[in-house]
C-alpha positions as CSV (number, residue, x, y, z in Angstrom):
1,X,-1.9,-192.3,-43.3
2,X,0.4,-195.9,-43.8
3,X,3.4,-193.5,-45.6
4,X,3.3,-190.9,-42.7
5,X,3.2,-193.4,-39.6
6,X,5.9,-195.1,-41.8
7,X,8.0,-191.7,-42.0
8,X,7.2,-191.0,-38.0
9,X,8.6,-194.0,-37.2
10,X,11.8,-195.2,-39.4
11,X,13.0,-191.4,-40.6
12,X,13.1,-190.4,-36.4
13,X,16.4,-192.2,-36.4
14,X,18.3,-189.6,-38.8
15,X,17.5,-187.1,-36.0
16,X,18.5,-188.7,-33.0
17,X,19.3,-192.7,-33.0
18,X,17.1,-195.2,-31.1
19,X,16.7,-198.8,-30.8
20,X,12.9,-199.2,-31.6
21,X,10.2,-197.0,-32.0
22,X,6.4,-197.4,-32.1
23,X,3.4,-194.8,-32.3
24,X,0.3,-194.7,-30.0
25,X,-2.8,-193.0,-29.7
26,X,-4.2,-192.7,-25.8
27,X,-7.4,-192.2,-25.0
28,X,-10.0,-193.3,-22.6
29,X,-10.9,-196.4,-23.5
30,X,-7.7,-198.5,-24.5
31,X,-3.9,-197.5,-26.1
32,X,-4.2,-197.6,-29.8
33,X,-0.9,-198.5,-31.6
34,X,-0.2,-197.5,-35.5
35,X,3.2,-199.0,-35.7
36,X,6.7,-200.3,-34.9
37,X,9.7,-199.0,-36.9
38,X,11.1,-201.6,-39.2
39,X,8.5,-203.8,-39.2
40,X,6.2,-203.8,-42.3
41,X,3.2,-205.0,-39.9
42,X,2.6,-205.3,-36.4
43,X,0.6,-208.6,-34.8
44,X,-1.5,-206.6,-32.4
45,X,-1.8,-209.6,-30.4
46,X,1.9,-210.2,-29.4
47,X,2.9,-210.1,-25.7
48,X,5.4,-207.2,-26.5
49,X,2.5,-205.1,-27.7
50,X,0.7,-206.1,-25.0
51,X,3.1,-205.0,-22.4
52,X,3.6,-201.5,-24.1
53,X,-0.8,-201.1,-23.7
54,X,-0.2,-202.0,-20.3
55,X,2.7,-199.3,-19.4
56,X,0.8,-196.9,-21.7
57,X,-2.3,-197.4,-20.3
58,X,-1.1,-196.4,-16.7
59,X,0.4,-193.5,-18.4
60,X,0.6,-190.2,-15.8
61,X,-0.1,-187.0,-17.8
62,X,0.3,-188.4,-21.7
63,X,0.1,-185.0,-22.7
64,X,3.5,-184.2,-21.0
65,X,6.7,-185.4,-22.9
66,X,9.3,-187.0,-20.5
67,X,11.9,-189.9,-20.1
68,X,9.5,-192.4,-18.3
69,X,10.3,-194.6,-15.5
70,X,8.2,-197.2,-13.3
71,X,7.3,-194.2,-11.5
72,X,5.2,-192.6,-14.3
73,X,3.2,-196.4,-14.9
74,X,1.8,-196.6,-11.4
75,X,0.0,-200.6,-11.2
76,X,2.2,-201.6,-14.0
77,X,5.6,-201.4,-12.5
78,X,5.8,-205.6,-13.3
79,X,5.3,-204.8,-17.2
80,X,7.7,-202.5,-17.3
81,X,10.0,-204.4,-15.4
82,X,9.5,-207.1,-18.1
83,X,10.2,-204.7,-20.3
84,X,13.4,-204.0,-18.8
85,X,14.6,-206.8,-18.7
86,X,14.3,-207.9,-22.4
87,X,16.7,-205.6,-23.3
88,X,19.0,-205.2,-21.0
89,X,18.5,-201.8,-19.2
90,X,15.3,-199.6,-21.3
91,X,15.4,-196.0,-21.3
92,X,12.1,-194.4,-22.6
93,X,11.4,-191.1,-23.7
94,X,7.7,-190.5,-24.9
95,X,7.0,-187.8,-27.1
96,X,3.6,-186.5,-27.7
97,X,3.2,-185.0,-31.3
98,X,-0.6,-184.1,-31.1
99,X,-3.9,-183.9,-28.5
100,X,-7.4,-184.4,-29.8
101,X,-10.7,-184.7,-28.3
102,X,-8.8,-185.8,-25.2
103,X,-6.8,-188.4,-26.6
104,X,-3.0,-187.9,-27.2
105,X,-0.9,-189.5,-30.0
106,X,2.7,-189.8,-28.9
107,X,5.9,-191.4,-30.1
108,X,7.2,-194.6,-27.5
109,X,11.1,-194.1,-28.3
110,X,13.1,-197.1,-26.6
111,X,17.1,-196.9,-25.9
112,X,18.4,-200.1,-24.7
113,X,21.3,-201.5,-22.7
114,X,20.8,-198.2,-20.2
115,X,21.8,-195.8,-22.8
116,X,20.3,-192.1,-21.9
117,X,19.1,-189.4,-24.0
118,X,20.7,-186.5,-23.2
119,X,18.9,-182.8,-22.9
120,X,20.0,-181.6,-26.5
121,X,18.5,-184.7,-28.5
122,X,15.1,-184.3,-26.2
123,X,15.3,-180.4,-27.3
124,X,15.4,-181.5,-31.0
125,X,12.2,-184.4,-30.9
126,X,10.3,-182.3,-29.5
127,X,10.6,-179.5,-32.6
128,X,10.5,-182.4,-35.1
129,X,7.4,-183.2,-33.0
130,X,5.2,-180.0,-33.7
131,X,5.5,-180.9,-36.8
132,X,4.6,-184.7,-37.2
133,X,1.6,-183.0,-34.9
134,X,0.8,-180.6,-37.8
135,X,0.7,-183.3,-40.0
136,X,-1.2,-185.4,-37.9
137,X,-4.0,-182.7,-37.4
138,X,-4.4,-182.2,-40.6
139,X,-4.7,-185.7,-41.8
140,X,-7.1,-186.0,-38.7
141,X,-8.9,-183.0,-39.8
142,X,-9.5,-184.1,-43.4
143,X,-12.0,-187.4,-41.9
144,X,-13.8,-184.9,-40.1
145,X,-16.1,-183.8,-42.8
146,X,-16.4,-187.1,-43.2
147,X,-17.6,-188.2,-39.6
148,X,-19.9,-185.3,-40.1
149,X,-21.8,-186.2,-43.2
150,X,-22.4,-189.7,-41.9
151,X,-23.9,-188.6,-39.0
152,X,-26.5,-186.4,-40.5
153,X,-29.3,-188.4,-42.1
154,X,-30.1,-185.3,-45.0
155,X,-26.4,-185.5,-45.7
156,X,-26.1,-189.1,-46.1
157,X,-29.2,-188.7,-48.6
158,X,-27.0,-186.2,-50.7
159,X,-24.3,-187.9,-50.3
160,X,-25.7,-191.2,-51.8
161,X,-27.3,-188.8,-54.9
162,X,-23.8,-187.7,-55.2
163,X,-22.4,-191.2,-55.5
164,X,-25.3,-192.7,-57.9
165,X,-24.7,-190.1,-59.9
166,X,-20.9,-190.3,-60.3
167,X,-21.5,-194.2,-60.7
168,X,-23.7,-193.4,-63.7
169,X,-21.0,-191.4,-65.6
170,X,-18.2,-194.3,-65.1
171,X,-20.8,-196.4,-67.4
172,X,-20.2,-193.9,-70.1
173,X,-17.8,-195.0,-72.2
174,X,-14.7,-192.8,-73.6
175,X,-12.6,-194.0,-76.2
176,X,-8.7,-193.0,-75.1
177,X,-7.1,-192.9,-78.5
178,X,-3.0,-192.0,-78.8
179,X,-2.6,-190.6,-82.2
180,X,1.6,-189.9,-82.1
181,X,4.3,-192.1,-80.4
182,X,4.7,-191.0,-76.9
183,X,5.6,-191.7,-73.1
184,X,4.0,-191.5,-69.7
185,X,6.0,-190.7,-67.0
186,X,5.2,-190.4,-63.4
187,X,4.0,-186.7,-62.8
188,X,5.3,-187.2,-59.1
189,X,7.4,-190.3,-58.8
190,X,7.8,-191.5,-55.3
191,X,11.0,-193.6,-54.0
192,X,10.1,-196.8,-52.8
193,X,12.0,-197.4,-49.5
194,X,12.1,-201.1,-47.4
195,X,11.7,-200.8,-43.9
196,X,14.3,-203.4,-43.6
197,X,18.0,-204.1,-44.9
198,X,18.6,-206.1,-47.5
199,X,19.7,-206.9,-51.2
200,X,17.7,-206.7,-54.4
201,X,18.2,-209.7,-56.1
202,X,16.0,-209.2,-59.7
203,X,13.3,-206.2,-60.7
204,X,10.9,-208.5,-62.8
205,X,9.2,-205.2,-64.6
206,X,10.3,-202.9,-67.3
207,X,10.9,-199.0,-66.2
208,X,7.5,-197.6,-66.9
């Protein structure tokens, strides 16, 4: 889940450029938010966070992907006008990518210094969109046997027969024994990527 909110967030830009970038999930209760591009981790408690959960929970019609304006926040015009002002002009264009059990997950895309987002970028997001949704689904969709097991008390008794079971073979012991010189290699080696710029100085560890 971490590596595709990362991708959302900081591989966006390759499409169509924005200042900042941060993902949400709306539902009834309160604005969730998974991340902000280019930073490693977000302090949920900072006042720019909680100005976007006030916008985003006056949200008209989540569902609908727009450019928002003060309009579309109604009794939170004064938090987006913060907002605003921070950076010198904001231009906002909210893209939803999926809708689940009435809450919406959406990308918050930020333009500042009053810079617009014309009609052909907007076209773009929102095909890149249906697929971050896809992906989202299915990610959502693969906890749902989950949810669904714990919630059943004959499951759960399975499911802990499964487990003391599975325990019980890690106690048995198998000798791993390499009888010729070789090398293990990564079967699927993944590039590790820095959300933010900057210089390697030294790689402390052999290749390997």
């Amino acid at each position: 889940r971490r590596h595709l909110v990362f991708r959302i967030l900081n591989d966006t830009i390759a499409l169509a450029d924005y200042d900042r970038a941060s993902l949400w999930t709306l539902s009834a209760a309160r604005p969730v938010l998974h991340g902000v591009s280019g930073l490693p981790q977000v302090e949920r408690e900072a006042p720019l966070v909680a100005l976007w959960s006030s916008c985003l929970g006056g949200l008209q019609e989540p569902e609908r992907g727009r450019i928002l304006g003060p309009q579309d926040v109604p009794g939170h015009e004064q938090s987006w006008r913060t907002l605003q002002g921070s950076v010198g002009g904001l231009t906002v264009f909210w893209l939803p990518l999926s809708q689940r059990g009435g809450a919406v997950t959406g990308l918050w895309l930020e333009r500042w210094h009053g810079r617009e987002w014309p009609e052909g970028e907007r076209k773009l997001l929102e095909i890149l969109a249906q697929a971050y949704g896809a992906a989202w689904d299915r990610f959502e969709a693969g906890l749902g046997w989950i949810r669904r097991i714990l919630g059943d008390s004959g499951s759960r008794r399975r499911l802990g027969l499964i487990l003391a079971a599975a325990l019980l073979l890690l106690l048995v012991r198998l000798p791993l024994r390499v009888a010729a010189p070789c090398e293990v290699v990564a079967k699927d080696p993944w590039i590790v990527a820095a959300p933010v710029a900057g210089v390697v100085e030294e790689v402390l560890v052999e290749p390997g």
